[in-house]
Each structure stands twice: as structure tokens, then as C-alpha cells.
C-alpha positions, 0 to 999 in steps of 0.5 A: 485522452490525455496522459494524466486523464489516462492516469487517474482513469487507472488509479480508480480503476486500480482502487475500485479493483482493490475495493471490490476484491478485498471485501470480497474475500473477506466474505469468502474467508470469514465464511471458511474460519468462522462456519466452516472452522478453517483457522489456518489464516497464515497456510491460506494465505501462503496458498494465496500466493503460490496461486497468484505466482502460478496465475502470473506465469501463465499470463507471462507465458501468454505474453500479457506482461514482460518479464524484466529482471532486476536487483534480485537481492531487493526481490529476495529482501522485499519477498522476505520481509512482505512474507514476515509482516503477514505471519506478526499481523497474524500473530498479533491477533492471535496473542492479542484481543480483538480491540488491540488488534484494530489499534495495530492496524490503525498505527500503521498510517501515522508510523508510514507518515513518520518514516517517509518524513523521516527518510525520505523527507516527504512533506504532509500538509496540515490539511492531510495530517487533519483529514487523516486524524479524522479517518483514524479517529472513525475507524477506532470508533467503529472497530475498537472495542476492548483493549488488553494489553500484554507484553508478548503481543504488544511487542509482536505488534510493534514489529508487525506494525514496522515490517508492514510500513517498511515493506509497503514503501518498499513496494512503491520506492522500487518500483519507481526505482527500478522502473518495473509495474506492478506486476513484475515485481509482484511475480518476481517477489512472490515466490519468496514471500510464498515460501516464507509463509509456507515454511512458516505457516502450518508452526504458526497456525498450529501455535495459534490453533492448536491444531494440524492443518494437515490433519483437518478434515478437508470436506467438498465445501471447505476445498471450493471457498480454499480455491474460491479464496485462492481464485480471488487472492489473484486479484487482490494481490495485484491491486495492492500492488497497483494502488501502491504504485500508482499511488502512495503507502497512505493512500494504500492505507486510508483505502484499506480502511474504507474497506474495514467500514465496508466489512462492517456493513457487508457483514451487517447487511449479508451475514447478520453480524451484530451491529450498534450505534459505535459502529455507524457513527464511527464509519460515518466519521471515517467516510467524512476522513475518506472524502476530506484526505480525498479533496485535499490530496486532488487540490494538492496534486493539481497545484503541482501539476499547475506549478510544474507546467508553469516552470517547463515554459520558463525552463525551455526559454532559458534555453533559447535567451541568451540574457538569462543564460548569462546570467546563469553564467553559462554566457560571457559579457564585454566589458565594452574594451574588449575584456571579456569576463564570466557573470556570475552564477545567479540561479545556482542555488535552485537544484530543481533546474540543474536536476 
């Protein structure tokens, strides 16, 4: 198996991951806030964190993974900033309605488009700008219902929507950076992003709830779906972590929306949840976004591997020719009387090949 097949087996392995467990607790949480009345969202996901960082040592511990230390200032920055975006998703659906909620979750796509264009002068084809304007467009049909808005919750949303973007480019920009996986950083930045909302999260969820989590009558059934929660919070972790990586922060993002559609169906299927026309002509449309952002993204990918594999040839045999080394200037010409003078430089102007 070659290296690329090695890659994309991984990438759908991690995506599957990422699918799998993510619907899957949002099953186990919605039966602990809906039926059980565990409304503490920021606290729980604090304990998510705390199990995953203690679960990572262990594996380090058993030598699954190599510790590698690095910028521990872009661990803390990164840790914080992850840890701050949870608690504004938080309170963005506590301060606004449902339907507003969801339009802040879809904003996060175009606003990621925008800052790597900006800042890192990533490049969307029109054919990936189309496909992801047909995904957003699904999504709203399907999910967005009502939409109220005020100032407080509007600005709240703002900000969750900028931290979530930032700190999911981050998450692929260092681990490139830095040359560490998904799970060294994962591990290294935890702990931060663990503290913050556990500092943070009993205020928030009381602000939210009006009530103590530390006062909530906690019953056998209420502690197995906190740990059943917690057990499969490892998994979910990790997988956004290594879609992230293997991927990119728009991808990560269309995924996160297969699995809202999916949600919706599980909740229909499973838990009986109310279920109308909006919605099944909205997941359809979002599917039909899913598979057209897909087939675009594997065309493209296979364009620059062809162009990439076309242009090593050409760079080896630059090498080795001693013509076209001249005319990089790297040679020397006689002018047939035995002057010698440097050619000029012709290919200067292509970085690509002084990179």
C-alpha cells in the first residue's frame, strides 16, 4: 500500500471516527439534559476533558505515543482560547433562541473561508464556494426555525463564532508547524482547556440555569451517562483533533454538519422527536452540498497531486542538465574567445523551485 492510499484510508477512518462518536453523544447528552435534567453543558464538558487528558496519560504512560514538548506559550494560547470558544458556544444558546443558535453555528464556515483567505492566502474554487453554499443553505432549512434576536446574545455570538474559527485553524496551523500529531497536542493542551472551563463552568451554567451543580441531586442513572458521557468524549476529542489535522478547518466544519442532519434522524428514528417536511427536505439538500464539496475536494486534491509529480521530474533533471543549469544562471558560457561570462538568471521568478 502506497503512501497516499495510507493517508486517505486514515482520513476516513478518522472522519468515520469523528461521525460515529459524535452523534453518539449527543444521544447520551441529550438523554442526561433532557430526561435526566443535567443542564450543566459547560461543567460536563470540562469533566470531558479532564477524562481525555487522564486517558492520554495512560496511553503515554503505556508508550502508545511519544510525548514531544514544544512552544509551551502556543499550548497555553491554544488551550485558553479552545476552553473560551466552549463556554461563548455555550452562552450563545443560553442568551439566544434556538434558531439564531443554529445560524451561529452555520456562520462558522464562511467566517474560517474568510480568514484563511485573508491570512493565509488560502485559495476556494468557485466549485467549493458553490458546494459549500448549497451545504449552509440545507442546514438552515433543516435546523433554523425561529430567529430572535438581541443585542447581548448577538455579540456573545460574534465572539463564539471568531474564538471557534481561530482556534480551529490554530489546531491545524500547529500541528503543521510544529510537526506534532493529533495527539501531542491534544494532551499538551488539554489541561488548559480543562482548567478554564472548570473554573468557569459551575458560574456559567448557574448564570444559565439558575442552578448549583454542586447541589444537583446526583442519582445512580445520572452518574452512569456522566461517565458513559465522559468514556466517549475520549473519542470525539481525539477525532477532531485528526480530522483537523489530516484535513482542514472546512472540512472539519461540513463534517460537523453531516452529523447535525444525522442528529436530526437519529433523534427521529430513536428518541421520536418531532419531525416535518423543512427538515427532510433540508438534510436532503445538505447531503447533496456534502457529496458535491466531497467530489470537488478529491478532483482538486488529485490535480495537485498530478501537477506535483509532473514538476519533481522536471526539477531532478534540472539537476543533472547542464543547459538548463545555465540558463538558471548557476552555469558559466564562453563567448568562443575564451571570455567567460555568467547568463542570466531565467527562472528566478518561479519560488516554487527555489523553495
Amino acid at each position: 500500500m502506497s503512501e497516499g492510499q495510507r493517508f486517505q484510508l486514515g482520513t476516513i477512518g478518522a472522519l468515520s471516527l469523528s461521525v460515529v462518536s459524535s452523534v453518539s453523544i449527543v444521544i447520551c447528552n441529550k438523554a442526561l439534559i433532557s430526561t435526566l435534567g443535567f443542564t450543566f453543558a459547560t461543567t460536563l464538558t470540562s469533566w470531558h476533558l479532564l477524562v481525555t487528558f487522564c486517558s492520554l496519560h495512560v496511553a503515554l504512560w503505556m508508550k502508545m505515543f511519544e510525548h514531544k514538548p514544544f512552544d509551551p506559550r502556543a499550548v497555553m494560547g491554544f488551550g485558553i482560547l479552545n476552553g473560551i470558544s466552549i463556554g461563548l458556544l455555550n452562552l450563545s444558546l443560553g442568551f439566544n433562541s434556538v434558531g439564531f443558535y443554529q445560524m451561529t453555528k452555520l456562520a462558522i464556515i464562511p467566517c474560517t473561508v474568510l480568514l484563511e483567505t485573508l491570512f493565509f492566502r488560502k485559495k476556494f474554487s468557485r466549485k467549493i464556494q458553490f458546494s459549500l453554499t448549497i451545504l449552509l443553505l440545507g442546514v438552515g432549512i433543516a435546523t433554523v426555525t425561529d430567529l430572535q434576536l438581541n443585542m447581548l446574545g448577538s455579540v456573545l455570538s460574534l465572539l463564539a463564532v471568531i474564538t471557534t474559527c481561530v482556534a480551529q485553524i490554530m489546531t491545524n496551523t500547529i500541528q503543521k508547524k510544529f510537526k506534532v500529531s493529533s495527539t501531542q497536542l491534544l494532551y499538551q493542551s488539554c489541561p488548559y482547556q480543562a482548567i478554564t472551563l472548570f473554573v468557569t463552568g459551575p458560574f456559567l451554567d448557574g448564570l444559565l440555569t439558575n442552578q448549583n451543580v454542586f447541589a444537583f441531586k446526583y442519582t445512580s442513572q445520572v452518574v452512569f451517562f456522566i461517565v458513559l458521557s465522559c468514556l466517549i468524549s475520549v473519542s470525539v476529542n481525539f477525532s477532531t483533533f485528526l480530522v483537523i489535522g489530516k484535513t482542514s478547518p472546512v472540512t472539519y466544519q461540513v463534517l460537523g454538519h453531516l452529523k447535525t442532519c444525522l442528529v436530526l434522524a437519529f433523534g427521529y428514528v430513536l428518541l421520536k422527536d418531532p419531525f416535518n417536511w423543512r427538515n427532510i427536505l433540508g438534510i436532503m439538500v445538505a447531503v447533496i452540498g456534502m457529496v458535491v464539496y466531497s467530489y470537488f475536494c478529491s478532483v482538486e486534491t488529485q490535480q495537485k497531486a498530478s501537477e506535483t509529480s509532473t514538476q519533481l521530474p522536471q526539477m531532478k533533471e534540472s539537476e543533472k542538465d547542464p543547459l538548463i543549469a545555465v540558463e538558471n544562471g548557476s552555469g558559466v558560457l564562453s563567448d568562443g574567445g575564451g571570455v567567460q561570462k555568467t547568463a542570466a538568471p531565467v527562472w528566478n521568478s518561479n519560488k516554487d523551485f527555489q523553495a
